[in-house]
C-alpha positions in Angstrom: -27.9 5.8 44.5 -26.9 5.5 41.0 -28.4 8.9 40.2 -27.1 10.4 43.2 -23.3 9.3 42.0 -23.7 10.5 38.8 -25.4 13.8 39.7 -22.6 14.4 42.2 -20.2 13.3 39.2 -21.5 15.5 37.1 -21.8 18.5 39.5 -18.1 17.7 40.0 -17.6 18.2 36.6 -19.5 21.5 35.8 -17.8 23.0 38.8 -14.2 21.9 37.7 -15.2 22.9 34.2 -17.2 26.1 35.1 -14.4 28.5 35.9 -13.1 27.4 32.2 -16.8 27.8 30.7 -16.3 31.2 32.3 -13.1 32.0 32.4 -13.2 32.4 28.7 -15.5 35.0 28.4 -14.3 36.7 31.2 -11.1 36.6 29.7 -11.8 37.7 26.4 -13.7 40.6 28.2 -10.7 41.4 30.1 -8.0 41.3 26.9 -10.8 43.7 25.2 -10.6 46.1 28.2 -6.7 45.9 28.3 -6.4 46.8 24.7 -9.4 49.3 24.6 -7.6 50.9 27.7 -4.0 50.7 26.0 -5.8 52.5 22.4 -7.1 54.8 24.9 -3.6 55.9 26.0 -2.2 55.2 23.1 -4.9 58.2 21.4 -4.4 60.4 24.9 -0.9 60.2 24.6 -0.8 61.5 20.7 -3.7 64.3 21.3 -1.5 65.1 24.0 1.8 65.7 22.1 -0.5 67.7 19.0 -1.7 69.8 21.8 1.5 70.2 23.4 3.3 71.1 19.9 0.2 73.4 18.9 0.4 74.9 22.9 4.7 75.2 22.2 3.2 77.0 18.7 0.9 79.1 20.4 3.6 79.8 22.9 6.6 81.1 20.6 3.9 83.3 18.8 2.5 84.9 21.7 6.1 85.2 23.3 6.6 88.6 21.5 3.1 89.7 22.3 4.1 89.1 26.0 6.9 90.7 25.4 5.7 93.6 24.4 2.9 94.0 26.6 5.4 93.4 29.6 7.2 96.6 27.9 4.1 98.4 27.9 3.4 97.4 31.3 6.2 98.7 32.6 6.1 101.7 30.8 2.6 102.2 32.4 3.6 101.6 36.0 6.6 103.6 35.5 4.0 106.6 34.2 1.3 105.3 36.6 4.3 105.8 39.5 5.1 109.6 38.3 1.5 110.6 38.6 1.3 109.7 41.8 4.1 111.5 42.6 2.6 114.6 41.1 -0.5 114.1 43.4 1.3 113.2 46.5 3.1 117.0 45.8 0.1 118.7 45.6 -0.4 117.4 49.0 3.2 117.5 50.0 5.5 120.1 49.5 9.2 118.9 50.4 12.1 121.7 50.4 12.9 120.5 47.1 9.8 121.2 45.6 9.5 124.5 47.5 13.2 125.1 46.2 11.8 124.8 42.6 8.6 126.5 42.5 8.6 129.5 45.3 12.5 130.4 45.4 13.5 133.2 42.6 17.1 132.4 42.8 19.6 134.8 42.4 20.1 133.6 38.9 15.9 133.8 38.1 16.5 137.4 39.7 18.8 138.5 37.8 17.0 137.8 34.4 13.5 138.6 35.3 13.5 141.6 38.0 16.6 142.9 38.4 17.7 146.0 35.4 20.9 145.9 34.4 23.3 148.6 33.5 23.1 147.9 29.9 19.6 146.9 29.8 19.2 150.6 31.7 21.3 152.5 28.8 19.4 150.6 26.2 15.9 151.9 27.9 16.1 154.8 30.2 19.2 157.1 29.1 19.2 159.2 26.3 23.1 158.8 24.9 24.4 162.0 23.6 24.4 160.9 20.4 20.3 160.4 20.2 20.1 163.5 22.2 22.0 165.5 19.1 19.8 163.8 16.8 16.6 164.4 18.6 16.3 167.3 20.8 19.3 169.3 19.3 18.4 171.8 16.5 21.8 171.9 14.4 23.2 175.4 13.2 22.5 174.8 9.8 18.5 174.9 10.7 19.0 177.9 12.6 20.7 179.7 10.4 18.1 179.3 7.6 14.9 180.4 9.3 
């Protein structure tokens, strides 16, 4: 019975003293994840702010770039928007259009078909004066032959 008291004693014991036999390693594991986890944030958090300064870099460079290519963008669109305007009138012919390319207006007319009276005397009438000088023999040829 001896034995049995002292191996119950000691069981006791071990099982009083086993979470501290354990605890310590277990502990000592934790506190090295805690710190391994806190370096780990610690080294996320810095890449992070070198990335972000490098990404705010990148950013400023490239914001004239963008820029530009928005300008060039629009410029395309804007060029992009006229030719389809030009195809949707070969299709479509509005008033307007027929206005512009069919009409002669009176002001077309009067520069391309219609003669006026100067543009007559310039071209078809013989003035009096070219008439003298051209068809007229004068009296002093006539007199010498």
């Amino acid at each position: 019975m001896n034995t049995s008291i002292a191996m119950f004693t000691i069981l006791i014991i071990i099982l009083i003293g086993l979470p501290g036999i354990l605890a310590a390693p277990i502990q000592s594991s934790m506190n090295n994840a805690v710190e391994y986890d806190q370096r780990n944030q610690q080294n996320i958090t810095q890449n992070s702010t070198e990335t972000m300064s490098k990404v705010e870099i990148t950013l400023s460079t490239t914001q004239s770039v963008t820029d530009n290519f928005s300008e060039n963008s629009r410029i395309e669109r804007h060029r992009d928007k006229n030719v389809s305007k030009g195809s949707k009138r070969n299709h479509h012919i509005s008033k307007k259009d027929t206005d512009r390319k069919h009409h002669i207006s009176k002001k077309n007319t009067n520069r391309k078909h219609h003669i006026s009276k100067k543009d007559t005397d310039r071209k078809h009438h013989i003035s009096k004066k070219d008439t003298d000088r051209k068809h007229h023999i004068s009296k002093k040829d006539t007199d010498t032959t």
